[in-house]
C-alpha positions in Angstrom: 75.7 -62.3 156.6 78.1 -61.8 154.0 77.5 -61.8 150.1 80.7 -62.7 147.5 79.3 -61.4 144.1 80.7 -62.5 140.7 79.7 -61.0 137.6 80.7 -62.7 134.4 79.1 -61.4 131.4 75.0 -61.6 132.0 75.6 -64.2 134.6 75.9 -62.9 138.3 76.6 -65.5 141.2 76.0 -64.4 144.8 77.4 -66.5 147.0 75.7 -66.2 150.7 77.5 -66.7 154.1 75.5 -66.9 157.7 71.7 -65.8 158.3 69.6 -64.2 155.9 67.0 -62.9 158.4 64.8 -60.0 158.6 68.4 -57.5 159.3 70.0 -59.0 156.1 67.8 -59.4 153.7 67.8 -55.8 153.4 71.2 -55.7 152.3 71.0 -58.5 149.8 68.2 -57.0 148.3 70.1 -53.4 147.5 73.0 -55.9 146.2 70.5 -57.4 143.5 69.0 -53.8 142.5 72.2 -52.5 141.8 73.0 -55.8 140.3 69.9 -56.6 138.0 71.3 -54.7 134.8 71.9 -57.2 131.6 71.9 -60.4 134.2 69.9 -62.5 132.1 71.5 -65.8 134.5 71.4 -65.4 138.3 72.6 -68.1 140.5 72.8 -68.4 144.9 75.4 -70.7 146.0 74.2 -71.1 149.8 76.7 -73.9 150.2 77.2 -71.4 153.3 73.6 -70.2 154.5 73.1 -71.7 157.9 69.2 -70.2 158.0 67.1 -68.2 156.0 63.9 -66.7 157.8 60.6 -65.5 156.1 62.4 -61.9 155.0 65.1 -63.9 153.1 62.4 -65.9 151.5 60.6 -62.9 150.3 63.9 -61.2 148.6 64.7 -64.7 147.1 60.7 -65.0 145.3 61.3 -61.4 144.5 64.5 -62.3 142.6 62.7 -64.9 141.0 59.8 -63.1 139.6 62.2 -60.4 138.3 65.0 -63.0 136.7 61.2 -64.9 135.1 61.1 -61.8 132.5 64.7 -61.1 132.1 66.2 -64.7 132.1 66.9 -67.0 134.6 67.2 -68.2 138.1 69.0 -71.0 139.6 69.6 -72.1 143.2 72.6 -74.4 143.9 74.5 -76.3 147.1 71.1 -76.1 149.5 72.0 -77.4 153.0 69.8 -80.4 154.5 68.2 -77.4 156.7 67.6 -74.7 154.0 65.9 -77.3 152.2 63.8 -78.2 154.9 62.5 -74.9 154.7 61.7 -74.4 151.3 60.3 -78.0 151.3 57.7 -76.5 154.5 57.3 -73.1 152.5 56.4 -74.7 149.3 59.6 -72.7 147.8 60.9 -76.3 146.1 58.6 -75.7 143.6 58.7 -72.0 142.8 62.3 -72.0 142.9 64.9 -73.9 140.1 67.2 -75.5 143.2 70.0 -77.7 141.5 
């Protein structure tokens, strides 16, 4: 997995690449710690993701509850299978996926 981070003012995009398993999702969620300060608009572009497992899930609903007191959280170019999977984990309606 790869993660292309753009910061532009309080709006940081992460754009994902590959699997965010259970040996990723680790490393994505030290990027958003060190990334949280005065984002008040965080976006995932996973035009790229080809599969997210339960431990990718978990970082993403982390994300969310911390971008629901400091702004917001958005979700963009979800793959037919990513989808899938938040469809199945209920994620399509915690998460703002446009």
């Amino acid at each position: 997995m790869t993660i292309e981070s753009k910061k532009d003012a309080g709006k940081l995009t992460l754009t994902i690449t590959g699997r965010l398993d259970t040996v990723a999702a680790p490393k994505l969620e030290e990027t958003l710690k060190e990334s949280y300060d005065g984002v008040t608009e965080l976006v995932f572009d996973l035009a790229k993701l080809e599969y997210i497992s339960s431990a990718g899930l978990r970082v993403l609903l982390s994300a969310q509850k911390t971008m629901n007191k400091q702004g917001s959280m958005k979700v963009i170019n979800v793959g037919e299978e990513i989808m899938e999977i938040f469809e199945i984990t209920g994620f399509t309606d915690i998460l703002n996926i446009g």
